[in-house]
C-alpha positions in Angstrom: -16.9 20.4 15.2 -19.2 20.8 12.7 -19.4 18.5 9.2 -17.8 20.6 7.2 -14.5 20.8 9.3 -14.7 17.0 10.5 -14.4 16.8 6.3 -10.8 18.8 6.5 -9.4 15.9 8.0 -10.5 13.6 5.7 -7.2 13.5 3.5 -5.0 12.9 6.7 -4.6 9.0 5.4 -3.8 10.3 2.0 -0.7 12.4 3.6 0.1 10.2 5.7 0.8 7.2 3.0 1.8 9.7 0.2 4.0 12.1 2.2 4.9 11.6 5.3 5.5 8.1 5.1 8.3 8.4 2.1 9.7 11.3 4.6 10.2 9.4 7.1 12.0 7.0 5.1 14.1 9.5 3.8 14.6 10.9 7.3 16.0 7.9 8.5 18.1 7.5 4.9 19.8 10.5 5.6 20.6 10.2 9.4 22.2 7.0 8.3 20.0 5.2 10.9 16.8 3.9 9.4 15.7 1.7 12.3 14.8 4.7 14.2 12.2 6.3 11.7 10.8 2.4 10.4 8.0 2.5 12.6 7.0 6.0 10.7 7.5 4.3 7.5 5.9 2.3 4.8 5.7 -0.8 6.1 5.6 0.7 10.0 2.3 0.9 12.0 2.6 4.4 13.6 1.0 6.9 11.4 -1.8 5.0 11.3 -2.1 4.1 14.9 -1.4 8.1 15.3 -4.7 8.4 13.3 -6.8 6.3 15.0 -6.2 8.1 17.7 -6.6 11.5 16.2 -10.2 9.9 15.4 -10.8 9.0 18.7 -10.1 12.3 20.3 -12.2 14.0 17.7 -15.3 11.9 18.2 -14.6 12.3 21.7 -14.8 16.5 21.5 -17.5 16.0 19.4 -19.8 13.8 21.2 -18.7 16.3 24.6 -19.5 19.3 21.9 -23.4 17.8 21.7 -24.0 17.1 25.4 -22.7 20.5 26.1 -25.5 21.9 23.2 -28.4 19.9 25.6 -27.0 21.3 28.6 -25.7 18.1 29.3 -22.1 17.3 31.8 -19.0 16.5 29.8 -17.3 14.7 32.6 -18.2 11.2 31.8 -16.9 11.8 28.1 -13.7 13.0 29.5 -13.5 10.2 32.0 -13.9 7.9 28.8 -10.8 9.3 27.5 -8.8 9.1 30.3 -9.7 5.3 30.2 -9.0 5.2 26.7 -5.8 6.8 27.2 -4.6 4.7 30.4 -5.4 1.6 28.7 -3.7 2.3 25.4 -0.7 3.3 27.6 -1.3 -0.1 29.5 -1.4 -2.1 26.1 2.2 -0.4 25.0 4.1 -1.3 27.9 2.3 -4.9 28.8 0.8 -6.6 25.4 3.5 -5.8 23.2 6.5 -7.1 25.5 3.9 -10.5 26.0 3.3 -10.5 21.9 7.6 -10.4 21.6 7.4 -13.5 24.2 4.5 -15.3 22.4 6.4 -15.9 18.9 3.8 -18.2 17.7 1.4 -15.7 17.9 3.4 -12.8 15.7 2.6 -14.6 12.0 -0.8 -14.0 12.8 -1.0 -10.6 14.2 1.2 -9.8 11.2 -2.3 -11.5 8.6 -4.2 -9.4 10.5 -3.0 -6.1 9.4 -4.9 -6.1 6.4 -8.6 -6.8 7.6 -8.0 -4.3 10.5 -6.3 -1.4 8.2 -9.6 -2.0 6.2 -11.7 -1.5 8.9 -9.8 1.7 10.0 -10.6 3.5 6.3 -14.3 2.2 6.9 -14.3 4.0 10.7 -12.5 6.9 8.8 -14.6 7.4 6.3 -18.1 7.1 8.1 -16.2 9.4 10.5 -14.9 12.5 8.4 -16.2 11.3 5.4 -15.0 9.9 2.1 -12.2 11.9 0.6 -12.2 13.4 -2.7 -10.1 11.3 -5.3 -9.3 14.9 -6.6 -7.2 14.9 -3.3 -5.4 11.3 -4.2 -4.3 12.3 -7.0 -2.8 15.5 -6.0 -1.3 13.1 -3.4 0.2 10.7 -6.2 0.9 13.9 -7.9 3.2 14.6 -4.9 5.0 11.2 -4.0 5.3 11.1 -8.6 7.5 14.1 -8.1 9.4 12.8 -5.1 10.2 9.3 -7.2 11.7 11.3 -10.5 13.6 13.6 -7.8 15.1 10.4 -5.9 15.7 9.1 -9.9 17.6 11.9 -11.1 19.6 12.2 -7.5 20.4 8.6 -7.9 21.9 8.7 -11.6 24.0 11.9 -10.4 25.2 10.3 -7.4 26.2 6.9 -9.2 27.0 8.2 -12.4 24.7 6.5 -14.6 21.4 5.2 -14.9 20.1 3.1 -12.4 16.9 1.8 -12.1 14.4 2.9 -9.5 16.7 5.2 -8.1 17.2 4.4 -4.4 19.3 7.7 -3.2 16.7 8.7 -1.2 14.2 6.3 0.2 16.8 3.0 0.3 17.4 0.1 -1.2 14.8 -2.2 0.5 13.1 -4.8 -1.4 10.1 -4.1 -2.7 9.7 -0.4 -2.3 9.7 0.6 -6.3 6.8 -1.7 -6.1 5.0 -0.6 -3.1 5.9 3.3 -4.7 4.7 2.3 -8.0 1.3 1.5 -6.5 0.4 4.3 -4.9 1.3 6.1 -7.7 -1.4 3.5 -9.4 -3.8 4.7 -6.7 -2.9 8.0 -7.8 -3.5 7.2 -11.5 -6.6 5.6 -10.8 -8.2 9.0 -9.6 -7.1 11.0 -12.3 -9.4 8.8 -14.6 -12.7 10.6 -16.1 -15.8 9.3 -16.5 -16.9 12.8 -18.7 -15.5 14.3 -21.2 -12.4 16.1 -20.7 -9.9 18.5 -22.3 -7.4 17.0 -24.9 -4.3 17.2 -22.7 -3.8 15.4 -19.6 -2.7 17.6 -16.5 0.0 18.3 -14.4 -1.4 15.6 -11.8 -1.5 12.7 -14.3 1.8 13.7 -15.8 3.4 13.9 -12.7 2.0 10.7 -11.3 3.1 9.1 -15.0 6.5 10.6 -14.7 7.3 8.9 -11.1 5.8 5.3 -12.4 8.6 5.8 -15.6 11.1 7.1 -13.2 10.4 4.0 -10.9 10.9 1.1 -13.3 8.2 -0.8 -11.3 7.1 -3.6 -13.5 3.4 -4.1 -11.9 3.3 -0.8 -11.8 3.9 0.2 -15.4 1.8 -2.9 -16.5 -1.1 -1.5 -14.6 -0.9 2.2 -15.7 -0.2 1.0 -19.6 -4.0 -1.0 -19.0 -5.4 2.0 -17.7 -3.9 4.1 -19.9 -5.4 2.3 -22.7 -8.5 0.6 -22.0 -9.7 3.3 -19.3 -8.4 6.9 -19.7 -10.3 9.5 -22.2 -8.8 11.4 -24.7 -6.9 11.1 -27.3 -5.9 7.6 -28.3 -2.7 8.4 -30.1 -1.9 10.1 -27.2 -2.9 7.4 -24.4 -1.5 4.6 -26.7 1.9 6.6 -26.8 2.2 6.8 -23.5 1.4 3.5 -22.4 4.3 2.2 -24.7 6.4 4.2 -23.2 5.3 2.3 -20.1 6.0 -1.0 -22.1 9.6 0.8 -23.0 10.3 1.3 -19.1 9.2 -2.3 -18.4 11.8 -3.8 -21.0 14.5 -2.2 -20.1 14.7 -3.1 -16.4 14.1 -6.9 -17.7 16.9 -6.7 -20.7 19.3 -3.7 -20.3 22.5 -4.5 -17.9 21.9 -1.4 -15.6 22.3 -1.3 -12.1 20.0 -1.7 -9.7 20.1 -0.5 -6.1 17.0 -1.9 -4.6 17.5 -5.5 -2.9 15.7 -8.2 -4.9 14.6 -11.2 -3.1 17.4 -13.9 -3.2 14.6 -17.1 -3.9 12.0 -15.2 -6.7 8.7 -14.9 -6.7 8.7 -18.0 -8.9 10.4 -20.6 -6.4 7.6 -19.1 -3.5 4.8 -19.9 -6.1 5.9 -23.8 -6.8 7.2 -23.7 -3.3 3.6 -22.5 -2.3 1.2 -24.6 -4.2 3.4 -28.0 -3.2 2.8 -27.7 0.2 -1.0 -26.8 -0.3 -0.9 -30.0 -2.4 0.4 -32.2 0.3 -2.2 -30.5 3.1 -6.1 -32.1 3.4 -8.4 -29.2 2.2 -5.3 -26.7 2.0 -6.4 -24.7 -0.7 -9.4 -24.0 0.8 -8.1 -23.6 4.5 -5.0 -22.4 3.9 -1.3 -23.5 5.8 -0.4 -23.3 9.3 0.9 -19.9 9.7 3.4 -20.5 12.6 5.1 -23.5 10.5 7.2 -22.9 7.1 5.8 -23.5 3.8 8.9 -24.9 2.7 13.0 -25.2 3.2 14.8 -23.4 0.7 18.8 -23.7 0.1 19.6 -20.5 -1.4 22.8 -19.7 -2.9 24.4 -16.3 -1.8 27.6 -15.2 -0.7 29.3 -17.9 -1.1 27.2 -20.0 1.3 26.4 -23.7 0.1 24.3 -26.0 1.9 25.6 -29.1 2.3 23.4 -32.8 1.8 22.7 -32.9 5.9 21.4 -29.5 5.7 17.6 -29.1 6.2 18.1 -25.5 4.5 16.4 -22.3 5.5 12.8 -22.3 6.6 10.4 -20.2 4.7 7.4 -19.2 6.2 4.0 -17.5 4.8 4.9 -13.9 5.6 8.4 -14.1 3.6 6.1 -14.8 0.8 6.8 -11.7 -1.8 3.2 -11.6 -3.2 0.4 -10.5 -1.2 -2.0 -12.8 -3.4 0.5 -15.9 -2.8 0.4 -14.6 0.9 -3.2 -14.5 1.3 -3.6 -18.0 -0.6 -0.9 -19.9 1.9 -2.9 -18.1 4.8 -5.4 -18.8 4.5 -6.6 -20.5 1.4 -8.5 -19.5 -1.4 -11.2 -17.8 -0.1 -8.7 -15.1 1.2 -7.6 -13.6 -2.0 -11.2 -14.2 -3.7 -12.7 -12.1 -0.5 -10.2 -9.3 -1.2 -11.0 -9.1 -5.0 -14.3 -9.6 -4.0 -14.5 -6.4 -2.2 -12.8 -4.2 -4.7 -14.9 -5.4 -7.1 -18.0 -4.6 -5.2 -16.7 -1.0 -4.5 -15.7 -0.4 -8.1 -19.4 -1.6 -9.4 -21.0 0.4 -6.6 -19.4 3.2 -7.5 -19.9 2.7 -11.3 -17.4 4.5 -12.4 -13.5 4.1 -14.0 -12.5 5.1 -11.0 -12.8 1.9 -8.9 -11.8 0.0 -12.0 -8.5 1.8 -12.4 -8.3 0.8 -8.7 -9.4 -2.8 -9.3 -6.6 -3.2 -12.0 -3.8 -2.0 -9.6 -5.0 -4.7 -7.3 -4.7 -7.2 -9.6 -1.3 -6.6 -10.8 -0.1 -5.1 -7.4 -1.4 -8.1 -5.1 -0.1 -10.6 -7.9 3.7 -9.8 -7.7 4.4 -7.5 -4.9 3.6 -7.3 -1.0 1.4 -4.0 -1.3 -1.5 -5.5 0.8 0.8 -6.5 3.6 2.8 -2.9 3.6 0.2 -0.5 6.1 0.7 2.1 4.1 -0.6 0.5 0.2 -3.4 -1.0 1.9 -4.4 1.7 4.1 -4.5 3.5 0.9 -5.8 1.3 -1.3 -9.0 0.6 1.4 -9.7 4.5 1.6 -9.5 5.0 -2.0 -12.4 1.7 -2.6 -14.4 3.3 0.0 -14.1 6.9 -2.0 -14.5 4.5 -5.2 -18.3 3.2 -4.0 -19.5 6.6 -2.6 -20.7 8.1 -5.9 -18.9 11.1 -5.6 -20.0 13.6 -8.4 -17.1 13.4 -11.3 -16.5 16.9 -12.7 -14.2 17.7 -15.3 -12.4 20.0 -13.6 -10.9 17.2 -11.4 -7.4 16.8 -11.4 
């Protein structure tokens, strides 16, 4: 294949977190059995181990395509995949049924996720090349219209207004969130760095149609910041619109309407004093972090009718029920594991020099702080891809969309 087709596939992550993902959420939504289409989902691992082997087969037919230019035999490339291929097929059926024995051993596969979804949009990238941010925001631009279309269904369907919607992608906790920041990510590439016309476009209306629609509170805090402090234009206009964020954010903290998505039962608050206590109490645990495979704490939880009574040691709590993917980080593995993330965005967003990477920087922030978004494959796959695009210089036109 030659460079400029190896660049067509660039986008494939984009699709994959933007589109198919929320399909295959909604698939499952409307078959009325959403176990069987998790694994394609948001917070599944499929689509992006379906992409690292698309990778693999491509640099394969590549590297076969150059030994065939030198008159070279393309059996021992072929040989490699059928190695590769045996082996993953060997891994499926053998590692994963040992990793369902070996339960002290899942809390930290499950930490691992991030640094080795990072690593995928590095291979990615050096392998196809950085995609365009003109092609993440026509991405956000998508999933924005998918979010006001599960909105509206949602209010027709319940007969009033209700928050975040939830008609078609389910009532899981967190997802408004984890939608709300791609369509951050999606935000953050419509930014400008040149002049541009007076009027935003259809991309950054869509994308700031789906973040209202959504009622995502991180979400609508980060877009009113970059609305204001990082967008061009107009400032009447940019200020207008990020008050309507502000709007959006009061009314799903003060308004009695209903809400369909599942909240957790605790709060992010209890996790946070629940959090810092037991790093308190361990030698050097803010710097090393807790035990993964042991709770951070026992919590006694009042819901449906259940009460604990005085005997009760109450219901362990461990580091990956932790809400917040900055908490999460922290408890895992101390302080130095949220400081490398921010760390790393921050060096892609000065690299890049451009608003950008800080658009992306400021979804982070308020993403990481009260949501799960770097523990869901499909925010940080996105999120890594879109720093990597962030620190490549890419030439910033105004004809972008």
């Amino acid at each position: 294949m030659t460079g400029r087709r190896l660049r067509l596939l660039a986008p494939l992550p984009y699709f994959a977190a933007f589109v198919a993902a929320p399909f295959a959420v909604l698939a499952g939504k409307l078959a009325e059995r959403p176990g069987v289409f998790a694994a394609y989902g948001l917070r599944g691992l499929a689509p992006w181990l379906t992409l690292s082997a698309v990778a693999l087969v491509v640099c394969l037919f590549q590297a076969a395509s150059a030994r065939a230019d030198r008159d070279q035999p393309r059996w021992p490339l072929a040989a490699v995949g059928i190695v590769l291929a045996l082996s993953g097929w060997l891994l499926a059926r053998l590692l994963v049924p040992l990793l369902a024995e070996a339960e002290h051993l899942a809390p930290l596969m499950s930490e691992l996720r991030l640094p080795a979804l990072a690593v995928f949009a590095g291979l990615w990238a050096w392998s196809f090349g950085a995609p365009e941010r003109g092609t993440l925001a026509n991405a956000g631009a998508a999933l924005g219209a998918l979010v006001v279309l599960d909105f509206l269904l949602t209010a027709i369907m319940a007969r009033s207004l209700v928050l975040g919607g939830g008609y078609l992608f389910g009532e899981a906790a967190g997802t408004a969130d984890i939608l709300a920041f791609l369509l951050c990510l999606g935000l953050a590439a419509t930014l400008e760095d040149g002049p541009v016309p007076g009027q935003p476009r259809l991309a950054r209306w869509l994308i700031l149609a789906g973040l209202l629609a959504g009622f995502s509170r991180p979400g609508l805090a980060a877009a009113a910041l970059m609305l204001v402090f990082l967008e061009r234009g107009p400032f009447r206009l940019r200020l207008a619109m990020a008050l309507a964020c502000a709007l959006a954010a009061w009314m799903s903290l003060m308004l009695p309407l209903p809400h369909l998505g599942g909240g957790d039962e605790l709060g992010l608050a209890w996790h946070q004093a629940a959090t810092f206590e037991a790093l308190s109490q361990e030698p050097w645990g803010f710097f090393t972090g807790l035990p993964l495979d042991q709770p951070v704490a026992l919590a006694m939880p009042e819901f449906q009718g259940l009460l604990w009574d005085d005997e009760s040691q109450g219901l362990p709590v461990y580091a990956f029920d932790i809400p917040s993917s900055a908490l999460r980080l922290l408890a895992g593995w101390g302080a130095g594991g949220p400081l490398a993330v921010l760390a790393a965005a921050g060096f892609c967003a000065l690299r890049g020099r451009g608003r950008f990477g800080l658009g992306l920087v400021t979804a982070l922030i308020f993403g990481a702080a009260f949501s799960p978004v770097l523990h869901v494959p499909a925010t940080a796959a996105a999120l890594a891809l879109a720093l990597v695009s962030a620190a490549s210089r890419q030439p910033q036109g105004p004809d972008r969309p």
